[in-house]
N, C-alpha and C positions, 0 to 999 in steps of 0.2 A: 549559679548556686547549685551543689550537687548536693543530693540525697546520701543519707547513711547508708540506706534498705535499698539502694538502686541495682536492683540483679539484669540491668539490659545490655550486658555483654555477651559477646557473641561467643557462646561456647561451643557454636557446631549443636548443641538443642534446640527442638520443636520451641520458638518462640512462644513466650508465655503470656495468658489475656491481660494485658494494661487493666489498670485500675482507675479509679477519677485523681486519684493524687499522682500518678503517672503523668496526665495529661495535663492537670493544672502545674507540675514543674515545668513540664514541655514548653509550655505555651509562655509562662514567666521566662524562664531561662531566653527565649525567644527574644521578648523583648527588654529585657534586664540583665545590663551583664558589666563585669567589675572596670572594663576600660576607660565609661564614661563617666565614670564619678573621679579619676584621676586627680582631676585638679580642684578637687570639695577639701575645705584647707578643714581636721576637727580640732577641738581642744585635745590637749595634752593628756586632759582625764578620762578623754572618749575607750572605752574598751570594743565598743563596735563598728562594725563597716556601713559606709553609706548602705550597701546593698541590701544588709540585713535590715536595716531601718525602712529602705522605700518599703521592701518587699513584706514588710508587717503594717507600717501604713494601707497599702495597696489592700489587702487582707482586713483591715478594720473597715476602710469603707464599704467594701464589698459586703462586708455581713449582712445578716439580715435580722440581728438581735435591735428591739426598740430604742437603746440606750447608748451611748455613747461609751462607758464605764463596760457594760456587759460586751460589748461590740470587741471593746478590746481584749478581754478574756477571751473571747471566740474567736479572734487574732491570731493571741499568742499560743492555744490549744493547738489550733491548724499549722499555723506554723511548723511549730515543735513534731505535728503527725507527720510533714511532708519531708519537712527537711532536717531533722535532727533538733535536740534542746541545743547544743551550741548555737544553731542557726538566730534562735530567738535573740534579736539584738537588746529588746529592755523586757523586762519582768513584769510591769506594772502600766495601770492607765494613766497614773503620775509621770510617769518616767518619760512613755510612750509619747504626751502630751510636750510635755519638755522638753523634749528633744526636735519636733517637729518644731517648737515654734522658733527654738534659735536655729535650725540647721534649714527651715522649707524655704527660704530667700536663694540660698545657695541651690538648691536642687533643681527649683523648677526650670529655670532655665537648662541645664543638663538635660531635666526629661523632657522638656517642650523640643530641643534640637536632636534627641532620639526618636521621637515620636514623629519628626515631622520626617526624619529621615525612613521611616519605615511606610508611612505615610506613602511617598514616593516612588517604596521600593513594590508596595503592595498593589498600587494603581496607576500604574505610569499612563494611561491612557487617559485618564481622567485629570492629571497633574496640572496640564497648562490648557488654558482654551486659547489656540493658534499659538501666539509667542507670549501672552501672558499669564501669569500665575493669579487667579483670580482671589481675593482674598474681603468675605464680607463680614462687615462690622456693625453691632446693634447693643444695646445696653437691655438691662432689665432687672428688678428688684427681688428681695431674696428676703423673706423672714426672718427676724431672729427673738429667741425667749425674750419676754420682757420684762427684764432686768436692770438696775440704775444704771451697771457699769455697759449694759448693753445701748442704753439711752442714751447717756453720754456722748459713747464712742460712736453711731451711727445717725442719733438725731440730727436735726437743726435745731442749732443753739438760738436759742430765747433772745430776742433784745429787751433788752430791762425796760419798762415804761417810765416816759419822761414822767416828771412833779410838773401838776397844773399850776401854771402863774394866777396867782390873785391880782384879784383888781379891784384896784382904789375905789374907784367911782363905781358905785350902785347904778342897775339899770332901771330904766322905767318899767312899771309894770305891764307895758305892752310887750316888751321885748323877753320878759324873765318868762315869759308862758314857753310850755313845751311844747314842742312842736315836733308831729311824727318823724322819726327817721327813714329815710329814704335809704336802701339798701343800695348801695352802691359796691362794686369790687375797683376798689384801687389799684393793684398790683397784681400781675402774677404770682404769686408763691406759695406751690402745693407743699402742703407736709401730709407727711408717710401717717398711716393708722397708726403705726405703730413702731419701734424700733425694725431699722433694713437697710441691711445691705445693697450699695449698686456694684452691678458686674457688669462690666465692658468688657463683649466677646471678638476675638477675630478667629472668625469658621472657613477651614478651608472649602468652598463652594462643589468643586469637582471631587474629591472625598467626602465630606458631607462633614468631618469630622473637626472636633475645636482643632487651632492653632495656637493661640497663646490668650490669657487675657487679664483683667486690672480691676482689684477690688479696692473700693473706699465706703464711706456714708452714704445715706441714703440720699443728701442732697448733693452728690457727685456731677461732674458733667463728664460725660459718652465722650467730647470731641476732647475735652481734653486730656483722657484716660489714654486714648488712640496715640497724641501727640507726646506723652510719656514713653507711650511703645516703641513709639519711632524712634526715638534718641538711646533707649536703654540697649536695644535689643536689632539685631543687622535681619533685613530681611534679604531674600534671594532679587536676585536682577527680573527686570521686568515685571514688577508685582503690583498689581494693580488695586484697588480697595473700592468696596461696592457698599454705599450706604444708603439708606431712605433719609427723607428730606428735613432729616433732623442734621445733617451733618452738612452744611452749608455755610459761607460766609466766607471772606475773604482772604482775612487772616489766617484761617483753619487749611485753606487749599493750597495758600502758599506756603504753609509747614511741610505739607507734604510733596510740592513740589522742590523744597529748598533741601528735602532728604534722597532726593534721586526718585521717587517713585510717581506712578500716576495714579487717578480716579476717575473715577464713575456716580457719579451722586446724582439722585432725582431731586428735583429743584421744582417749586411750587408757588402759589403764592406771593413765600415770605422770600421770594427770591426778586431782586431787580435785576434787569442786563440791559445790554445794549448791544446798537447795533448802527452799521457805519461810520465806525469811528477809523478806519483807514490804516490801522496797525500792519496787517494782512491784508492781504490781495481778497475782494469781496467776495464771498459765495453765501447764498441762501444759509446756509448750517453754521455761518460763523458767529460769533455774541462775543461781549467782552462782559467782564466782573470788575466796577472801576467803579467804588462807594464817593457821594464827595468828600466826606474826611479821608479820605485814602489818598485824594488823587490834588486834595489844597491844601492838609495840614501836613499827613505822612508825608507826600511826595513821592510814592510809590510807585511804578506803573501799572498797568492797566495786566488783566489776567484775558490771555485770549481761549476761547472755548470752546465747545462742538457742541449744539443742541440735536440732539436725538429725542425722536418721538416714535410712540408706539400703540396698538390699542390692547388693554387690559381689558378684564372680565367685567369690572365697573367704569370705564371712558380710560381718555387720554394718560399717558404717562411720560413726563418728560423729563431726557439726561441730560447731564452735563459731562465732560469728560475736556482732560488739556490735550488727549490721542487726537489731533487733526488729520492726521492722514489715514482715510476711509478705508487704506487697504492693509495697514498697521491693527487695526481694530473695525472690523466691520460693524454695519448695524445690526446684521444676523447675528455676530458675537457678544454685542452689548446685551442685545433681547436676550440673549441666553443666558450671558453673565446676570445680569438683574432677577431674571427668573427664577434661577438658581438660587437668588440671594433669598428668597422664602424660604429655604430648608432653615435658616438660621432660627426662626421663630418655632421652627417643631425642636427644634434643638435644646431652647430653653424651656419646649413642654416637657422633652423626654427627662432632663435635667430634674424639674419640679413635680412634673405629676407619677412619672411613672420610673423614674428613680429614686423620690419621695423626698426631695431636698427644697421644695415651696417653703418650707420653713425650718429650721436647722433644729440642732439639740441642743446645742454649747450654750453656756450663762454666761460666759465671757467673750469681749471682742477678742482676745488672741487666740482661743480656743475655734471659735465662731469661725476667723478668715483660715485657718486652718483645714476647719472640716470642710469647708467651700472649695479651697483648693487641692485638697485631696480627692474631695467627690468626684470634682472635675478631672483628674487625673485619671481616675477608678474607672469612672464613665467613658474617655477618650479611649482606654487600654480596651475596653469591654468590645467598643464600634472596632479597632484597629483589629481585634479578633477577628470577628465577621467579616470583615473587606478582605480579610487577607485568605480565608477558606474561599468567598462566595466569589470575589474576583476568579479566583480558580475556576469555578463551577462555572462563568458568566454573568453572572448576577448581578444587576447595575445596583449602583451603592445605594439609592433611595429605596429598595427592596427591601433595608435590611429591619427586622422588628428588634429594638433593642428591649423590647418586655420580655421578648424569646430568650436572648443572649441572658439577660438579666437570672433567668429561671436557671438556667441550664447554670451557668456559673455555679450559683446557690444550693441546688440541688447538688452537685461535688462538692463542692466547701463539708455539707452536712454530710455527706460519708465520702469520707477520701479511698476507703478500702475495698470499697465495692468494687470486680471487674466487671469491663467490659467488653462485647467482642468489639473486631475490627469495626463491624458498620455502626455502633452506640460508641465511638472515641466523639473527644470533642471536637475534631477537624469536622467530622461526615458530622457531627450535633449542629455546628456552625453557620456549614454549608444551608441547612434545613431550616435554619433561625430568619426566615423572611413572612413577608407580609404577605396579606392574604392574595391570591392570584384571581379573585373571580371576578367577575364585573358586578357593578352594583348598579340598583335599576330604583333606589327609592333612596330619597334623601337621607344622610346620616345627619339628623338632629332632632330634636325634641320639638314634637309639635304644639304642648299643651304649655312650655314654658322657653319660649326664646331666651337665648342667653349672650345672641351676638350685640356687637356693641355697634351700633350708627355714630362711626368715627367720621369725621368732614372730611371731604375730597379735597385735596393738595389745590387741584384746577393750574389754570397754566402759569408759567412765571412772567411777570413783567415787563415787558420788552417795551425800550424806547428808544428814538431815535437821537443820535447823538448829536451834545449843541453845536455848538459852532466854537464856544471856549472850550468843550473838550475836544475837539478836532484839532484845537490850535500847544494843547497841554502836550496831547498824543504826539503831536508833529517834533515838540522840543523833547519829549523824553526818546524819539528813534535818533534825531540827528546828535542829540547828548551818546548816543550808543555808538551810532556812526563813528563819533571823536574818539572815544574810549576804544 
């Protein structure tokens, strides 16, 4: 997208000081450019281009106006300063709105396979750990106004209370007395405070930065958000998926084995396995995932395994993965993939706390999944800046402060026209947007009011020894293979 007022032709003059709107087309143009929206099919009555659309989206998120409405006036002002009033694709926060919700299905996949391609191009060093593409997955909840149609669209729907049956026969008066009720919890099933959003994220672990991800209600499930991803959307060869031990069971591992890829899950508890069942030639690390409904009613076979063990800052941590061969995926790669898979949770802080999207603006669910998925897009472009300066510089990606990015952004938005010399451009601002470098010698947390939470420890997964009917189940489902 070229500027009207763009004077950076080379006329043989003393090069003139850039400006903040110099550097924020730089940096857009960079990554937004009119090739990849090719195949984005618009209506007939469309008068604008994909490009002008993202790149006033992209700009509303960014703002830093309280409101949704004003956000987009501060949009379309900038806009209009950077790259001309033709540029401006809609006029209005109606229009703005309108447009994103019938056209952001089409988009995001477009910008999710730019972004992963620059992704790539910005950190190749960090891209694959040995021959896998490490790719971790976590869910978590997202505020929204509380509003009917907000309630609706995000709640857990009510079941209507049955009508108490009457009864003929009268009791005796020993029986009719009341007698205290005993608090019992029947069921699991949490409901939200309040109207919310679930996002199922996949964060590339070696960039630090999102990959793609799936928004529904607040009583959504993570595993089967993942398993929508798998089927919509092709991921690269060797891609491996790193989850905490929510993402377990049997079913769930063989979707992802049945899509070409592999995993990495800690498993705890609520995990059962086994071991000597004779699938595989025996080694200490081997386990199978073989439930009895699986293995009497489905008729399924048996999932063979790797247990990996580690010691964490609070005890034991134990993985599962279908990589059998130790030199395919080492244990020193696991421990590190895993490790790694913590960045995901600052990810969703940076998203909430210091992005300021814990709780949305939008009074509507179309509005609501909108601004969630632009934020995130906003936020992805913001990190993809930084990696792409500070990689230069050496700066390993956990270094990068995205509160700094965040400022530095905003502060240009709010005067585009100000120069600046060479070492105040947003490359050399970039580079400089990291985290604090000193070491710290006293705890960071509050001592007069703890705020951590005493979540249960996983503890090991279940391991028993296999019967003798499933050593005999095991033997007919290899010679049933043998025949085939």
């Amino acid at each position: 997208m070229k500027s009207t007022t763009d004077h950076d032709k080379d006329d043989g003059k003393k090069p003139q000081p850039k400006t903040n709107g110099d550097d924020l087309r730089r940096a857009l143009n960079w990554i937004l450019i009119d090739d990849i929206f090719a195949k984005v099919r618009l209506h007939g009555n469309v008068k604008w281009k994909p490009l002008a659309l993202v790149c006033l989206a992209i700009f509303w998120v960014w703002s830093s106006q309280p409101g949704l409405v004003e956000a987009a006036k501060d949009a379309i002002a900038t806009v209009g300063k950077l790259f001309g009033c033709d540029a401006v694709a809609v006029k209005s926060y109606q229009a703005l709105t309108d447009a994103l919700v019938g056209y952001t299905p089409q988009l995001l996949p477009v910008l999710w396979a730019r972004l992963q391609s620059l992704m790539q191009k910005s950190g190749p060093a960090a891209w694959r750990v040995g021959k896998w593409l490490p790719l971790a997955v976590d869910g978590s909840r997202v505020s929204v106004p509380r509003t009917q149609p907000n309630e609706e669209r995000f709640n857990k729907p009510k079941k209507p209370r049955g009508k108490k049956k009457s009864r003929a026969n009268k009791r005796s008066r020993q029986a009719q007395r009341k007698r205290p009720k005993h608090r019992t919890k029947s069921r699991y099933n949490p409901q939200a405070v309040g109207p919310q959003m679930w996002l199922t994220l996949l964060w590339h672990i070696g960039s630090r930065l999102p990959w793609c991800w799936k928004l529904g209600p607040s009583y959504s499930s993570e595993r089967a958000h993942l398993e929508k991803l798998l089927k919509e959307l092709r991921f690269p060869a060797f891609t491996l998926f790193c989850g905490d031990a929510g993402f377990v069971g049997y079913d769930f591992w063989r979707s992802i084995l049945n899509e070409g890829h592999s995993f990495l899950m800690r498993v705890g508890g609520n995990v059962r396995l086994l071991k000597g069942l004779g699938v595989v030639r025996q080694r200490g690390d081997i386990v199978y995932c073989w439930p009895d409904e699986v293995m009497r009613k489905k008729k399924q076979p048996p999932l063979v395994l790797r247990l990996l063990c580690f010691h964490d800052g609070r005890g034991e941590v134990y993985l599962v993965t279908n990589i059998l061969d130790d030199e395919e995926l080492t244990a020193e790669q696991a421990s590190r993939i895993y490790r790694g898979r913590w960045g995901i949770e600052l990810q969703f802080r940076a998203l909430k706390q210091t992005y300021g999207k814990a709780k949305l603006r939008a009074r509507t669910p179309d509005i609501a999944e909108i601004e969630l998925h632009w934020s995130l897009l906003g936020l992805t472009m913001l990190q993809l800046l930084a990696l792409k300066e500070q990689t230069r510089a050496g700066e390993p990606a956990d270094k990068t402060s995205i509160a700094a990015v965040l400022r530095i952004i905003r502060s240009m938005i709010a005067d585009p026209l100000e120069t600046r010399p060479p070492s105040a451009s947003l490359p050399s601002r970039m580079r400089n947007a990291t985290t604090d470098s000193y070491q710290r010698h006293s705890q960071k947390k509050s001592r007069n009011y703890p705020r951590r939470k005493n979540e249960p420890w996983t503890g090991p997964p279940i391991i028993t020894t296999a019967t003798e009917e499933q050593r005999q189940r095991a033997s007919e489902f290899l010679a049933g293979r043998r025949v085939a």
